[in-house]
N, C-alpha and C positions, 0 to 999 in steps of 0.2 A: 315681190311681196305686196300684199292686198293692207293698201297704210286708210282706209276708211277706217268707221268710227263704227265698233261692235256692235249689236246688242244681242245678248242673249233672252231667248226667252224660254221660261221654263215652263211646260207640259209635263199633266200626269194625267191619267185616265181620266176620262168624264170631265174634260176642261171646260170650259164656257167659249161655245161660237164667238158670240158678240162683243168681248174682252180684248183681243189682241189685235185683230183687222186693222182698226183707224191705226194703228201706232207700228206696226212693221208694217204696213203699206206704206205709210207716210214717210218710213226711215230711209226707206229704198227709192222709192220713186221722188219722190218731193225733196229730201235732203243728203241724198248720197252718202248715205250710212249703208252697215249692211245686217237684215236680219238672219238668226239664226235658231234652230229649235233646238232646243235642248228636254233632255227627259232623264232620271235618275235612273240605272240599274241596280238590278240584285250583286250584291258582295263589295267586296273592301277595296276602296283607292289603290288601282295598281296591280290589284289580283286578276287580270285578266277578264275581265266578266265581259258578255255581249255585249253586241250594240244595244240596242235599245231598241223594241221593239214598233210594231205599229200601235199608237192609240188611237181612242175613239173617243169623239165630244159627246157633248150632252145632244147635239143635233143628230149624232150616228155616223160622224163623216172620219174618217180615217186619215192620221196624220204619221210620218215617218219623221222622226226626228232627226236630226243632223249627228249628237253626239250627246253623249251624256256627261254629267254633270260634275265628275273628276275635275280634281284642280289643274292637272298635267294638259288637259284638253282643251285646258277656256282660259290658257293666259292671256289670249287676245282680246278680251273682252275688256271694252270700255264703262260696258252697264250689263243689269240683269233685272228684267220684269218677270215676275213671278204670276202667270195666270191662275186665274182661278178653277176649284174644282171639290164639289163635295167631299173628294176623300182627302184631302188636305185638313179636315175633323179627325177622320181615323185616330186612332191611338200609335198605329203604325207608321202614319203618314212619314214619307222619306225624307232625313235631314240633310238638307242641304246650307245648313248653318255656316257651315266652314267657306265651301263659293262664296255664300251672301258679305261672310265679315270680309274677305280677303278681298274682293272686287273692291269694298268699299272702303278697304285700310289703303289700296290706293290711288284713292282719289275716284273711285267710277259712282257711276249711280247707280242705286236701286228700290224699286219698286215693288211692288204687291199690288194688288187689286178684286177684290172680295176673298174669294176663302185663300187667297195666295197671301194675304196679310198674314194669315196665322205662320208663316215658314219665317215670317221678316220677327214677328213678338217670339217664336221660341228662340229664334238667335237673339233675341236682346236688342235688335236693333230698334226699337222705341224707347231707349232708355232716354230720357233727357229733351225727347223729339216729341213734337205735336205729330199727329198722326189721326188715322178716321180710318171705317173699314163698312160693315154693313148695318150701323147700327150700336147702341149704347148698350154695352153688357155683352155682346155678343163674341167678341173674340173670348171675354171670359166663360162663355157660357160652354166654349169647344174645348179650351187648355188652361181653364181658372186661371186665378191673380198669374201677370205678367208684367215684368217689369217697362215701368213707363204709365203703365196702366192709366193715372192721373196725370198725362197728359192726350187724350184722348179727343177729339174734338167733334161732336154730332153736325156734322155738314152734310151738302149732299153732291159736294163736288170734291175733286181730288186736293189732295195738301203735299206739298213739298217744306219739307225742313231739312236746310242742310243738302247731303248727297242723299236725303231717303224722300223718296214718293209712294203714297199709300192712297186707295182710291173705294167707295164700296162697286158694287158688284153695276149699279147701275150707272156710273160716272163712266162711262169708259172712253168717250169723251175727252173730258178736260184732265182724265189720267192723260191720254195720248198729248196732248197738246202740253203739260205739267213735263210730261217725264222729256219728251222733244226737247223742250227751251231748257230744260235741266244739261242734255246729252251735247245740244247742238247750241249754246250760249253767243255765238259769236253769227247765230242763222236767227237773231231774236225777231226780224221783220215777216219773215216768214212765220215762223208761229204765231205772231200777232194776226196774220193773212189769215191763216188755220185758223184760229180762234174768232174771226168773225164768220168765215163759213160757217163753221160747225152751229154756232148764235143765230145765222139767217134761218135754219132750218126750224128750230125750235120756235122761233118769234115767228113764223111761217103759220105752223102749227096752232099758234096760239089765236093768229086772228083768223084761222079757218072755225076754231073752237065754238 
């Protein structure tokens, strides 16, 4: 039996390229965790429905998910990052509430990061929790008043409260490095390591400016 440290991460159509890379690259190769994709199907927990078909990012590149998002299929999971993706607005966007609480009733982490926030506020998981997404008003502006709402925080880097990390769409980043030292706590020198690479690049940037 495969005893590494999960994570799932959820895909739905029109995900964001530049959202997941640093953080399942990093879980695999750098921390010997292991990632895996996860995507929601049509029909009821248990009724037999497909796999999950191929999605497409906002880049056009085609991903084949591992298994879908059933509680029977991801009791191995340690954590659940929730990518991002404009239909996650929808009115129909797929609830994955029930994963989200149950991962984190025990004890895993989870995460959001841009429009993958709004899956973490319709489960409720902001209640009580500092959190950040793309922007002030804007999770309200997709699925109005949400509980937690007034803890809300206008940053521009990721926030971990507790077992929840939320990040907006541009952070992806110090989500990757946030959600890692959340999953892998006892690997904290190594994400320190991570979190000065990730630093040289942009302070690089700055004196080329």
């Amino acid at each position: 039996m495969d005893h590494r440290k999960t994570i799932g991460f959820v895909f739905i159509d029109g995900f964001a390229d530049w959202e997941f890379g640093m953080l399942s690259g990093a879980t695999a190769d750098w921390f010997g965790g292991r990632a895996v994709a996860l995507s929601p199907v049509l029909g009821s927990p248990g009724s037999g429905s497909p796999e999950p078909g191929p999605l497409r990012s906002i880049g056009g590149f085609r991903l084949l998910p591992d298994r879908g998002t059933d509680l029977a299929d991801n009791e191995d999971l340690d954590a659940v990052a929730v990518i991002g993706s404009d239909k996650w607005s929808d009115e129909d966007a797929p609830d994955i509430g029930e994963l989200l609480k149950t991962v984190l009733s025990r004890g895993g982490i989870v995460g959001g990061i841009c429009a993958g926030t709004l899956a973490l506020a319709r489960a409720g998981l902001f209640e009580g929790r500092k959190h950040t997404s793309n922007g002030p008003g804007w999770l309200e502006s997709r699925i109005g008043r949400y509980v937690g709402a007034q803890f809300y925080q206008d940053v521009p880097y990721a926030i971990r409260d507790g077992h929840v990390v939320s990040a907006a769409g541009t952070a992806p980043g110090t989500f990757a490095t946030t959600f890692l030292e959340a999953v892998f706590p006892e690997q904290a020198a190594q994400v320190a390591e991570m979190r000065q690479l990730v630093g040289r690049e942009y302070e690089a940037g700055e004196e080329r400016a």
